[in-house]
C-alpha positions as CSV (number, residue, x, y, z in Angstrom):
1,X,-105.0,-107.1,148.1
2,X,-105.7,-104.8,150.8
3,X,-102.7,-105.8,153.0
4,X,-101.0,-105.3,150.0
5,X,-101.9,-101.8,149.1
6,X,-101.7,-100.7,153.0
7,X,-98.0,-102.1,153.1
8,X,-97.9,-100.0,149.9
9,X,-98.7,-96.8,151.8
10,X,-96.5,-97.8,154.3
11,X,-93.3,-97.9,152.3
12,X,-91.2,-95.1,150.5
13,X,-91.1,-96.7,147.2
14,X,-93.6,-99.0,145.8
15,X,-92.2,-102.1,145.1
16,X,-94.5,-105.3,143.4
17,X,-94.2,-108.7,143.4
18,X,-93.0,-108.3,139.6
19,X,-90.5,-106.3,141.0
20,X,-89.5,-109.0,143.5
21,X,-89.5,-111.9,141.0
22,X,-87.1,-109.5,139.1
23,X,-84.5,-109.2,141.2
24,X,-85.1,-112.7,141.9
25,X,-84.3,-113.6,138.6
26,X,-81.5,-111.1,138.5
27,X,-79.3,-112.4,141.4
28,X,-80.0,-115.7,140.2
29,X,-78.7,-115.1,137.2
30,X,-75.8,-113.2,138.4
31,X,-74.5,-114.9,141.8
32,X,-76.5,-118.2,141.6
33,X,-78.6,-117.2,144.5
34,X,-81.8,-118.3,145.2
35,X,-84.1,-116.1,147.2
36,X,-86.9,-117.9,149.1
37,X,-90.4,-116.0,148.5
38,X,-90.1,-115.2,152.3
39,X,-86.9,-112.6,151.7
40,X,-89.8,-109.8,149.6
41,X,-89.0,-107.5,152.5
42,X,-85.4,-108.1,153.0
43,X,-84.7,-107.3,149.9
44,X,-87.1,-104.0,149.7
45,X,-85.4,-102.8,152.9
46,X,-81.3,-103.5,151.3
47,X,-82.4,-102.2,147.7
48,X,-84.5,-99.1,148.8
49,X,-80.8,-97.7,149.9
50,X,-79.9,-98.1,146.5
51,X,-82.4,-96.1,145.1
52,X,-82.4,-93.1,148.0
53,X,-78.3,-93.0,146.8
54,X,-78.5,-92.9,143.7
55,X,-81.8,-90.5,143.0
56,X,-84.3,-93.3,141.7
57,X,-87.9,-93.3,142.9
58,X,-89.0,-96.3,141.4
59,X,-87.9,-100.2,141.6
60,X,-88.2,-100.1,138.1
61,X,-85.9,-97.2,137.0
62,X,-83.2,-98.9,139.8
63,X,-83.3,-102.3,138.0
64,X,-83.5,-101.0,134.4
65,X,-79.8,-99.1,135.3
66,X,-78.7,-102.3,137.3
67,X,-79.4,-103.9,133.7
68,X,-77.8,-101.5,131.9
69,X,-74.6,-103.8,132.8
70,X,-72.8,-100.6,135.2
71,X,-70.5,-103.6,137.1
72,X,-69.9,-101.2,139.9
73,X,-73.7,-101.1,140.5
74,X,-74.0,-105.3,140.0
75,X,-71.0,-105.8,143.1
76,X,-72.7,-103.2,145.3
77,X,-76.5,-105.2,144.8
78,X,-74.9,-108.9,145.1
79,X,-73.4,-107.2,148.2
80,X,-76.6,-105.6,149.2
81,X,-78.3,-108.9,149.2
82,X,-75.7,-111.3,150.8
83,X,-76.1,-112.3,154.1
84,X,-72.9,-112.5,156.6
85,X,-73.6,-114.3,159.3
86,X,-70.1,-115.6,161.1
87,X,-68.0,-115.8,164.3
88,X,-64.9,-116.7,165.3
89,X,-64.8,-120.6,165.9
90,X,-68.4,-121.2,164.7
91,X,-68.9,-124.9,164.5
92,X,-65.9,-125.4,166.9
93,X,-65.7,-129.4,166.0
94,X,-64.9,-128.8,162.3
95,X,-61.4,-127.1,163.9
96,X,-60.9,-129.9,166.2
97,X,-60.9,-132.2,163.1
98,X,-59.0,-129.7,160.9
99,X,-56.3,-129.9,163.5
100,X,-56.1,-133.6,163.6
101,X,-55.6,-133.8,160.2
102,X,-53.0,-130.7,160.1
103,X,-50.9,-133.1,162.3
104,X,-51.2,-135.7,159.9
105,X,-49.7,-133.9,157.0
106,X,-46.5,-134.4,155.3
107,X,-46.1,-132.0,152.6
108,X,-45.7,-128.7,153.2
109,X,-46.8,-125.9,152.4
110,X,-50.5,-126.7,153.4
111,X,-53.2,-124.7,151.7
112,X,-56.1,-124.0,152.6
113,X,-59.4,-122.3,150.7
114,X,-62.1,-120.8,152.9
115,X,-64.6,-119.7,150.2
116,X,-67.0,-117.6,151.9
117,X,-64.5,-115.5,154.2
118,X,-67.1,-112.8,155.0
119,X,-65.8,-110.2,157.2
120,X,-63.1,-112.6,158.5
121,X,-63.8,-114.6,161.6
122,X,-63.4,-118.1,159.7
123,X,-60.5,-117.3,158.0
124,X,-58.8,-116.5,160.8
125,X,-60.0,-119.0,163.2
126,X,-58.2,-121.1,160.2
127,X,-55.0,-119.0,161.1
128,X,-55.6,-119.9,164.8
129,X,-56.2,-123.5,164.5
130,X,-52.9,-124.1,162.2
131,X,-50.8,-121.8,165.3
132,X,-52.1,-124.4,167.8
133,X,-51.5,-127.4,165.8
134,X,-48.2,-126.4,164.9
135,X,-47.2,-124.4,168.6
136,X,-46.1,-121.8,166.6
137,X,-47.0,-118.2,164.8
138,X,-45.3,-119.0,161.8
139,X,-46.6,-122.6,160.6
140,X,-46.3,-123.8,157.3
141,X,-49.9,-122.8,155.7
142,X,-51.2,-120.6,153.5
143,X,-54.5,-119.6,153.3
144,X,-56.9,-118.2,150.3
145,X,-59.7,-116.0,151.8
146,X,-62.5,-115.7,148.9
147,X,-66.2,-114.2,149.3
148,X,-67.8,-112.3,146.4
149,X,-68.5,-109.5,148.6
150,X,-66.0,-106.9,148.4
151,X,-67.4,-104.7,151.3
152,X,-66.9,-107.8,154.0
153,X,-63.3,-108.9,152.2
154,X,-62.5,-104.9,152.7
155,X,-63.1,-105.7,156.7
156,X,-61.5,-108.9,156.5
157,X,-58.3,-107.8,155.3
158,X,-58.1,-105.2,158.0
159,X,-58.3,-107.5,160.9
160,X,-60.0,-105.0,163.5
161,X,-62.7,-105.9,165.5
162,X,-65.3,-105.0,168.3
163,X,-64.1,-106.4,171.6
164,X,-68.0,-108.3,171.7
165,X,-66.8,-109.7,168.6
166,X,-63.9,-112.0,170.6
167,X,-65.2,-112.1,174.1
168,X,-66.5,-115.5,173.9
169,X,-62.5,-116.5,172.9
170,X,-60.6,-117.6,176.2
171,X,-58.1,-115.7,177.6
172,X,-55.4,-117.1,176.0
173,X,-56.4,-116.8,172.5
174,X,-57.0,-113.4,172.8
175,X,-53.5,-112.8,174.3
176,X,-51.5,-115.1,171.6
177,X,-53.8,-113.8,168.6
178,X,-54.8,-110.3,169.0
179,X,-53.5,-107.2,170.0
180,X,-55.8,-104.8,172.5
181,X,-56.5,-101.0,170.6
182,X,-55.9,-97.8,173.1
183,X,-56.7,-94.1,172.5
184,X,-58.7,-93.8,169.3
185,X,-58.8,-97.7,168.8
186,X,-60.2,-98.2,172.8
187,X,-62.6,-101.2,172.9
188,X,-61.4,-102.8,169.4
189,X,-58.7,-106.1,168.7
190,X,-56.4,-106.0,165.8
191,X,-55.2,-109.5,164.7
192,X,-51.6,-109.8,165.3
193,X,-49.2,-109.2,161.9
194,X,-48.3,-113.1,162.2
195,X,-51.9,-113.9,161.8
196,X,-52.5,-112.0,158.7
197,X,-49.2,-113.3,156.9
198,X,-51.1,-116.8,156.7
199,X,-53.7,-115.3,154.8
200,X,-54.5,-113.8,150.7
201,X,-57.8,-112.1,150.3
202,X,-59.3,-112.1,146.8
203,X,-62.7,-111.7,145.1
204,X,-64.2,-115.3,143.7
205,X,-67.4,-115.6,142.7
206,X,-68.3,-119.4,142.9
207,X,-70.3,-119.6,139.4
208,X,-67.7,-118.2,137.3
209,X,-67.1,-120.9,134.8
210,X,-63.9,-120.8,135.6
211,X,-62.6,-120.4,139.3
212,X,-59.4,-118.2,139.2
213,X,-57.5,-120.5,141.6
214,X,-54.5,-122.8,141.4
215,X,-55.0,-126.2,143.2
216,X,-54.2,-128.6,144.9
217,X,-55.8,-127.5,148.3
218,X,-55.1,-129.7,151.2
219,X,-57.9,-128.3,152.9
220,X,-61.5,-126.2,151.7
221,X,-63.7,-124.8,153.9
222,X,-67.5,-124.2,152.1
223,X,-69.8,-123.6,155.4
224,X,-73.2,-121.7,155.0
225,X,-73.2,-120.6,151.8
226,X,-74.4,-123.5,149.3
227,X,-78.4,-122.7,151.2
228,X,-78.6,-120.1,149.3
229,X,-78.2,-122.3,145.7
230,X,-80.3,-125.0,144.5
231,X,-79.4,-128.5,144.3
232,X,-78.4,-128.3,140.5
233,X,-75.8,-125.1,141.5
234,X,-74.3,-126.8,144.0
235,X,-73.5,-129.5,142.1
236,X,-72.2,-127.8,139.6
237,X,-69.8,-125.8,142.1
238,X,-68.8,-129.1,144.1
239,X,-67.9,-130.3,140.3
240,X,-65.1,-127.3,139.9
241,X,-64.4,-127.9,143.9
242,X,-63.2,-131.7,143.1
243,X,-60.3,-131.1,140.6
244,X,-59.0,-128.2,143.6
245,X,-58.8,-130.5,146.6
246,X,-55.9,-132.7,147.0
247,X,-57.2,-136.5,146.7
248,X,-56.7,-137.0,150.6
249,X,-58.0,-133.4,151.3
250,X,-60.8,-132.6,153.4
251,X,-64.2,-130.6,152.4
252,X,-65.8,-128.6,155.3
253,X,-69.4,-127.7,155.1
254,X,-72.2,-125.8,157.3
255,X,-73.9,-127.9,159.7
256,X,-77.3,-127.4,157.8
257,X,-76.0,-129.0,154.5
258,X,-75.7,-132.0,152.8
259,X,-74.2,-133.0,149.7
260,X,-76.0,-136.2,149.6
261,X,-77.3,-135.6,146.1
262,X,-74.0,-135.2,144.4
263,X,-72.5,-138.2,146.7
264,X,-70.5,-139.2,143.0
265,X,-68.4,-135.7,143.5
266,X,-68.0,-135.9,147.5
267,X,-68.5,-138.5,150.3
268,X,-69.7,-137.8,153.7
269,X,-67.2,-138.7,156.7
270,X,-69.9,-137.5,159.5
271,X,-70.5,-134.4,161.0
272,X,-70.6,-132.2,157.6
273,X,-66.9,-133.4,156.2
274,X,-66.5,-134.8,153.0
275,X,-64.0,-136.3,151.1
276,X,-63.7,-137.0,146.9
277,X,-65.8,-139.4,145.5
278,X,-63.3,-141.0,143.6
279,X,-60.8,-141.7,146.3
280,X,-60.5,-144.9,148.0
281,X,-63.0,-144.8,150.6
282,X,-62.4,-144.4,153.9
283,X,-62.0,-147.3,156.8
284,X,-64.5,-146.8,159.9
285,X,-61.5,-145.9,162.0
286,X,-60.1,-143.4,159.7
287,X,-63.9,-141.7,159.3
288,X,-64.7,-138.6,161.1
């Protein structure tokens, strides 16, 4: 109790554990989320922004008007409290396999859904891989770029970046993908116009009972974001993925998950790809 009121004193608003299990309840509610007890200060630190902006000095005046159902105010805290951790190739074997199976494709166009776009590094590595499978600019896939936060889809779209953000992309990537900013842009990329037809941007929040998308998808890239659902969330989403993917399509998770608890919606291949359930399984030598 003393740590606790000292931490108190240290901090511009005083924010309890009630307060905490709130707005764990809250974005649980609203975005499926659930925050490990551990996040307490994370989320003091994103939501105490909140408050400064919009005059409150208590946690409990902020969460009363979030509550109040203002749906500006419920985007901008599911955005305040969603982490966006990405890069471009991140997980580089998942686009080795995706372009393998590109190659292997008859019907055209291919689709693809990367549901947790974030500021846009995955989505367009996407982009990249189909250009190299296909040795051209202009291959025949389309691309639906989803995340429920609108600030990092605003960024995405844009396609400018930090050159720190692409130096670990070789030389050649850089030259056929992006074009290098002068004068007011110095030291920043744009992804080349070619790049950016491939992809659609949209807001999709994976709980809605309903996902606003039009399948079949030959391809659906999920990494790093069912950790932050329970088991019983994720199967419910993998249940609305299923009907989406095409019935030899290809599921693409984060290296830290496992769907090994809903292994009647989606089957492992190895090395965090999955395929439906209900398909013929695979042979050894087609497996990942």
């Amino acid at each position: 109790m003393i740590n606790e009121n000292m931490e108190q004193r240290d901090r511009e608003f005083h924010f309890t554990s009630a307060d905490f299990e709130r707005v764990r309840t809250l974005i649980y509610k609203h975005a499926g989320i659930s925050l490990a007890p551990i996040k307490q200060d994370m989320v003091y630190s994103r939501l105490a922004r909140r408050l400064r902006a919009l005059g409150y000095s208590t946690f409990e005046q902020y969460l009363a008007h979030l509550e109040s159902n203002d749906e500006a105010e419920w985007e901008t805290f599911v955005n305040s409290l969603t982490t966006n951790l990405t890069s471009f190739f991140r997980e580089a074997h998942h686009f080795e396999i995706l372009t393998r199976h590109l190659r292997t494709l008859k019907q055209r166009p291919i689709r693809i859904w990367c549901s947790a776009a974030s500021t846009g590094e995955e989505p367009y590595t996407l982009a990249m891989t189909a250009c190299e499978a296909f040795d051209t600019l202009t291959p025949p896939v389309s691309i639906v770029a989803s995340d429920i936060d609108t600030n990092v889809l605003a960024t995405a779209e844009k396609g400018v970046y930090p050159m720190e953000r692409v130096e670990k992309l070789s030389a050649d990537r850089l030259r056929r993908f992006f074009l290098k900013g002068s004068g007011a842009q110095a030291g920043y990329v744009r992804v080349r116009p070619e790049l950016q037809k491939l992809l659609s941007f949209t807001r999709i929040n994976l709980l809605d009972a309903r996902l606003p998308l039009q399948g079949p998808f030959d391809v659906m890239f999920c990494r790093n974001v069912m950790i932050y659902f329970d088991k019983p969330t994720q199967r419910t989403i993998l249940q609305k993925f299923a009907p989406l993917l095409r019935e030899d399509g290809l599921l693409f998770a984060g290296h830290s998950e496992s769907f090994l608890h809903a292994a009647d919606v989606f089957r492992s291949l190895g090395r965090t790809v999955y395929e439906r359930a209900d398909r013929p399984a695979s042979t050894p030598a087609t497996r990942i």
